[in-house]
C-alpha positions, 0 to 999 in steps of 0.5 A: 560370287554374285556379291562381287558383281554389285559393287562393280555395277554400281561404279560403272552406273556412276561413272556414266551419270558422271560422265553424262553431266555437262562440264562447266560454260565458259563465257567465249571472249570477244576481240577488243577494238584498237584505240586511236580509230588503228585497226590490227592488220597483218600487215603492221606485223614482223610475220613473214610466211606464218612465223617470225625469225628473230636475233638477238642483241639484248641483254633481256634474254629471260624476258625475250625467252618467255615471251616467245614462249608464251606466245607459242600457246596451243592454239596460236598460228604462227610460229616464233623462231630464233633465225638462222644463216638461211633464213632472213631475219624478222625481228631483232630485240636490242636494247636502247636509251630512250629516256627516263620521262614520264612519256618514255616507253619502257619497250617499242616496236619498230615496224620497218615495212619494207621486204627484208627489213628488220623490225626491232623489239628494243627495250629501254635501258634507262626505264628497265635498269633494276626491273623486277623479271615479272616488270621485264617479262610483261614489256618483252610480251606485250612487244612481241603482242605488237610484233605479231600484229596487235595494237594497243587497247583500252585499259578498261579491258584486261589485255597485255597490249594497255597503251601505258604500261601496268604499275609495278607489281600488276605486270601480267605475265600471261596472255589474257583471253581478249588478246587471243581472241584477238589473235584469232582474229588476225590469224586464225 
């Protein structure tokens, strides 16, 4: 009987010098400064009372779907919601010409600033026409990432929010550390 006891003590001895070892260090992300001397404030955002209510008037659902997802990680403080016919609407994503030059955007966000205006996520028809979903969903984030009150950084960083879009193929579809950081930041 007294057999069966050792092999019992020697697993639960290693399972508390197992968990005694500390786990890994993750190096914590600072938040990254805004080009152009702007500074992220709450106030260029679409928030209203710790969410967004938004409509929809695009064509890039999946992109909008993902992207309001993606910015609901564990963690995040505000709540991105589809609005109702009781609430008042935030954001609205529509799509748009807005040119086919170089300097075109292939998103924009528009703040419109007054109580009860509508911001508008718009997508760029002409630039997007044949996009990859991966191309579509990194323009749908990195709008809404400007929506919730972030401003462009410097492409030596890797942030959803590089003033000129990545090229094709090196689109991120997540949101990377400096952004939360930088979210943090703003909202806690």
């Amino acid at each position: 009987m007294r057999s069966h006891r050792f092999p019992f003590l020697l697993s639960a001895m290693a399972l508390v010098l197992f968990a005694s070892v500390p786990g890994p260090a993750y190096a914590v992300v600072q938040p990254a400064p805004c080009l152009d001397g702007v500074r992220e404030t709450k106030g260029f955002s679409a928030v209203d009372d710790g969410e967004i209510r938004w409509t929809d008037k695009t064509s890039y659902d999946d992109a909008r779907t993902f992207a309001i997802k993606a910015w609901q990680y564990r963690g995040s403080k505000i709540k991105i919601v589809e609005d109702s016919a009781i609430t008042s609407n935030d954001v609205e994503f529509k799509d748009a010409d807005l040119g086919t030059s170089a300097g075109a955007p292939l998103g924009r966000y528009e703040r419109h600033g007054s109580i009860g205006a509508t911001d508008y996520i718009i997508f760029n028809r002409q630039k997007l026409r044949g996009a990859s979903r991966d191309r579509l969903r990194y323009v749908a984030l990195h709008e809404l990432g400007h929506a919730l009150g972030l401003c462009h950084k410097s492409d030596a960083i890797v942030s959803l929010l590089w003033k000129n879009a990545s090229s094709p193929g090196y689109e991120f579809t997540w949101i990377p550390d400096v952004d939360k950081a930088n979210y943090k930041k703003l909202w806690g």
